[in-house]
C-alpha positions as CSV (number, residue, x, y, z in Angstrom):
1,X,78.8,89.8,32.9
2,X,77.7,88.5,36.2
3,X,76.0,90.4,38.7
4,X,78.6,92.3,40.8
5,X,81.3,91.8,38.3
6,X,81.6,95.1,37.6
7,X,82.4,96.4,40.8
8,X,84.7,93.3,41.5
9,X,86.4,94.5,38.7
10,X,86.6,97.9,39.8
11,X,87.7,97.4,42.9
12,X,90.7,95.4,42.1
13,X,91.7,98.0,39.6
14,X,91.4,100.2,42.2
15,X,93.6,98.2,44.9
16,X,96.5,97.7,42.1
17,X,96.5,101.2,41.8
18,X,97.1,101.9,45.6
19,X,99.6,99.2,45.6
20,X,101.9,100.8,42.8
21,X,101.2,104.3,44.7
22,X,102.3,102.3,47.7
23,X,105.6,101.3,46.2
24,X,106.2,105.0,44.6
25,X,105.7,106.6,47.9
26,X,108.5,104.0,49.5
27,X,110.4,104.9,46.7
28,X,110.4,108.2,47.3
29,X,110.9,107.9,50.7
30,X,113.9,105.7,50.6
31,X,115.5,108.0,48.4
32,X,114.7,111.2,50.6
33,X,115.8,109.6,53.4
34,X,119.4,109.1,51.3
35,X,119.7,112.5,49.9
36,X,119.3,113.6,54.0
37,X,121.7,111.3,54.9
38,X,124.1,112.7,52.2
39,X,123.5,116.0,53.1
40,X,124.5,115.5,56.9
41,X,127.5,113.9,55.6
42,X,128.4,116.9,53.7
43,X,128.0,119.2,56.6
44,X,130.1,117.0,59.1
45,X,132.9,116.4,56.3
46,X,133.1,120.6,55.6
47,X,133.0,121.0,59.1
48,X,136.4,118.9,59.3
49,X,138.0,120.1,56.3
50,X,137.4,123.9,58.1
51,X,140.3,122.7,60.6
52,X,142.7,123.2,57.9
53,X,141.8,127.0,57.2
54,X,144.5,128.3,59.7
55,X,146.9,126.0,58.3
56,X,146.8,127.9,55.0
57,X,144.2,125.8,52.9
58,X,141.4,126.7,51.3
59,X,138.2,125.1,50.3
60,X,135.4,125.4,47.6
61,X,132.7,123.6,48.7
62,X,129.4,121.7,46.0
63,X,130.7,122.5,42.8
64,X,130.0,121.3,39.3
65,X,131.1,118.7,37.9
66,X,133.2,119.9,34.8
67,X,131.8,118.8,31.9
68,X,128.3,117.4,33.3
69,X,124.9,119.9,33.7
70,X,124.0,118.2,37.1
71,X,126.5,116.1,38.6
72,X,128.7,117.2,41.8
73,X,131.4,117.5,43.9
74,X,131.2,118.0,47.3
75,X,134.4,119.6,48.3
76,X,137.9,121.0,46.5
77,X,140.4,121.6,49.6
78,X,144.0,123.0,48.6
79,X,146.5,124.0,50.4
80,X,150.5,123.6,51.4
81,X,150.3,120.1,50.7
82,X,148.6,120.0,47.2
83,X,144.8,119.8,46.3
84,X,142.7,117.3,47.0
85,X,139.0,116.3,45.6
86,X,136.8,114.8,48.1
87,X,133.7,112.7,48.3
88,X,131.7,112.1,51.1
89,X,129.6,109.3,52.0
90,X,127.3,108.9,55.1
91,X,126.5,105.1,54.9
92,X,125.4,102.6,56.9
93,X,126.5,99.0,58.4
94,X,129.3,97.9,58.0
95,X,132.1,100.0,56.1
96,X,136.0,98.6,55.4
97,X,138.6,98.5,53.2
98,X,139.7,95.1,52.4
99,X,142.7,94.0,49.8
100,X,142.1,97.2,48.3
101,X,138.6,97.0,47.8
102,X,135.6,99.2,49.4
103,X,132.9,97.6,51.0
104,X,129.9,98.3,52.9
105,X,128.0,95.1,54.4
106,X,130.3,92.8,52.3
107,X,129.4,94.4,48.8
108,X,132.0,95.8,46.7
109,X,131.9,99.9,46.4
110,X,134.1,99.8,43.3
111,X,132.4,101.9,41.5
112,X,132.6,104.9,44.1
113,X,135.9,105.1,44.5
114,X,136.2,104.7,40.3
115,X,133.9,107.6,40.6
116,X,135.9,109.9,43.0
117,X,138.8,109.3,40.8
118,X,137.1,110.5,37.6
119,X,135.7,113.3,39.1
120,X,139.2,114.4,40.1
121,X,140.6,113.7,36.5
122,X,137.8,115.7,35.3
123,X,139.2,118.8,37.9
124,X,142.8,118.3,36.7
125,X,142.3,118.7,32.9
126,X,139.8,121.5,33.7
127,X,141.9,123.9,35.3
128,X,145.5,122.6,33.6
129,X,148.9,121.9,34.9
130,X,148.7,124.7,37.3
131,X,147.3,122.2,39.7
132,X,149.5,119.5,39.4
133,X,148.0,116.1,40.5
134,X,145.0,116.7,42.7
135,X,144.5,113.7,44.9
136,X,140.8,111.9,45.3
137,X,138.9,111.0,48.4
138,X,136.2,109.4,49.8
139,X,135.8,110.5,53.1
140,X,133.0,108.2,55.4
141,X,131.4,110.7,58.0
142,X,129.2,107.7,59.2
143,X,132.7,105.4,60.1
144,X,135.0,108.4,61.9
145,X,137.7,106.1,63.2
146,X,138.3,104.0,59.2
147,X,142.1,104.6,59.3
148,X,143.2,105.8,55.6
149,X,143.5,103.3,52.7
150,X,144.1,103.2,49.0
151,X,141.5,101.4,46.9
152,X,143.2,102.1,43.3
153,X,144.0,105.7,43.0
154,X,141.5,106.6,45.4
155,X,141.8,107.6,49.2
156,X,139.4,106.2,51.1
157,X,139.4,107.8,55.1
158,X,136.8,108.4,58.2
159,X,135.8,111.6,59.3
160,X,137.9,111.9,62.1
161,X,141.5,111.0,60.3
162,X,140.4,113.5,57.0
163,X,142.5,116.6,58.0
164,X,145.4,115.2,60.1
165,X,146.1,112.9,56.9
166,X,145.8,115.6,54.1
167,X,148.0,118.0,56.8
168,X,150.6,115.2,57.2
169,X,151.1,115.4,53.5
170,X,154.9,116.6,51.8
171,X,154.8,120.3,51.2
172,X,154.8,121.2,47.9
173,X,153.0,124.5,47.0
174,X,153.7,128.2,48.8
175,X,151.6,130.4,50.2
176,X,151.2,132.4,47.2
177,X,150.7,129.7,45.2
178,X,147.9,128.9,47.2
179,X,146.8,132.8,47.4
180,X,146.6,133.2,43.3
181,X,144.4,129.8,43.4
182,X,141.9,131.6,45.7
183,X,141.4,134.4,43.4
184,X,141.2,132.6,40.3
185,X,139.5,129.2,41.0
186,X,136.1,131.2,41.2
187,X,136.5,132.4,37.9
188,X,137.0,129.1,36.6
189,X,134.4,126.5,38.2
190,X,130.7,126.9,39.1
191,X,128.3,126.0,41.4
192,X,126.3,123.0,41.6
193,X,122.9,124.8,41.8
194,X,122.0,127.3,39.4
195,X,121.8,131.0,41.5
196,X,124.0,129.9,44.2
197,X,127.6,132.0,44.9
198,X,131.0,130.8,43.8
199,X,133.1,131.4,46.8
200,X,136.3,129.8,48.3
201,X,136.2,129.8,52.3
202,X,139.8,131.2,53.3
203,X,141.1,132.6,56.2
204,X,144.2,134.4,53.4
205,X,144.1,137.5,52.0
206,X,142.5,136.1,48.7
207,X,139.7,135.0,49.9
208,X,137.3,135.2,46.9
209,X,133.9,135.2,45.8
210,X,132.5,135.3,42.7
211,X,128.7,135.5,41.5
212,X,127.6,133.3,38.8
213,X,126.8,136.3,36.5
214,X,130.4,137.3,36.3
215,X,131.4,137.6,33.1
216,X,134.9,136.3,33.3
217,X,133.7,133.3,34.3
218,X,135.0,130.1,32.5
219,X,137.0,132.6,30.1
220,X,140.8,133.1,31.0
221,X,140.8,136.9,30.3
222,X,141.9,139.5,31.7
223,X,142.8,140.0,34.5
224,X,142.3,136.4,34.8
225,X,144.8,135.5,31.8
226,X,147.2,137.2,33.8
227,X,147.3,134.9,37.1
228,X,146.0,131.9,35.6
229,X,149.2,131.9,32.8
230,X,151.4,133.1,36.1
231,X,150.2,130.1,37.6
232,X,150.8,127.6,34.4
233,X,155.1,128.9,34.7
């Protein structure tokens, strides 16, 4: 080996290294940076889904996915008008519905809206007929003024339009159909991070909370056999 080799060597190792550090570190970055911008958008889409409290609905807020150890879902809302799963999404650029289709900057956001819907399936056969049909959205806290569309089963809404459009919804459920949901659902799902609190933010008499350590949870005993089969007649 020529003179100086060895440290030519060395120092290119060296710089390769950096450079796939380098990249890691933008990685990690870039997907900080999107787990924030999620996070605001969860805030901002509870914060209009609250409107609805005095109206009679309720809302469980980052829940489990049922049947999944990690996935989410951001918000359950129920209410006079039926329940309704919801997604939200803080992106960027340019957001639209068009034909039917999603898109943000001209890319097809397919898959999302398939998403919101399975999450909601997964909701429905979870906690049985006695919710009906529970209706999936994606709400966009970054475009407030997107006027509601349907891209397949799924809703997709801005911020601004979320509650006025679930509240405009047929009544179908009565108050104390609503009321026995607040007491049981927190038996029955959990929360997304291991430790946290179920609750159900209500402004009913029900309003329930329920700590992960319960042991009726996920069991439909008693006294949660009781309301969950008067729910099911």
């Amino acid at each position: 080996m020529s003179a100086g080799a060895a440290a030519q060597s060395e120092s290119e190792r060296a710089r390769a290294l950096a450079e796939e550090h380098r990249r890691k570190a933008d990685y990690l970055e870039r997907r900080a940076m999107t787990f924030e911008q999620g996070g605001v958008g969860e805030v901002q889409v509870a914060e209009t889904l609250s409107r609805l409290l005095l109206a009679g609905y309720a809302i469980v807020d980052d829940i489990r996915w049922p049947g999944t150890s990690k996935a989410n879902i951001d918000h359950v809302i129920y209410g006079p008008t039926g329940m309704f799963v919801v997604d939200a999404k803080n992106w960027t650029g340019k957001v639209y519905v068009k034909s039917g289709v999603l898109r943000q900057n001209g890319y097809s956001r397919t898959r999302e809206t398939d998403k919101v819907a399975q999450m909601t399936d997964a909701i429905a056969a979870h906690l049985g007929p006695s919710v009906g049909t529970p209706t999936p959205v994606l709400c966009l806290a970054g475009q407030a003024d997107v006027d509601a569309a349907w891209c397949g089963r799924t809703l997709v809404v801005g911020l601004d339009r979320l509650a006025p459009w679930i509240f405009r919804r047929p009544e179908i459920w009565p108050s104390s159909h609503v009321e026995a949901l607040t007491a049981w659902l927190p038996h029955v799902l959990q929360p997304a991070a291991s430790g946290q609190t179920m609750s159900v933010r209500s402004r009913g008499p029900a309003s329930a909370e329920v700590r992960k350590e319960d042991p009726h949870r996920g069991r439909h005993e008693a006294p949660v056999k009781g309301l969950y089969e008067g729910l099911r007649r």
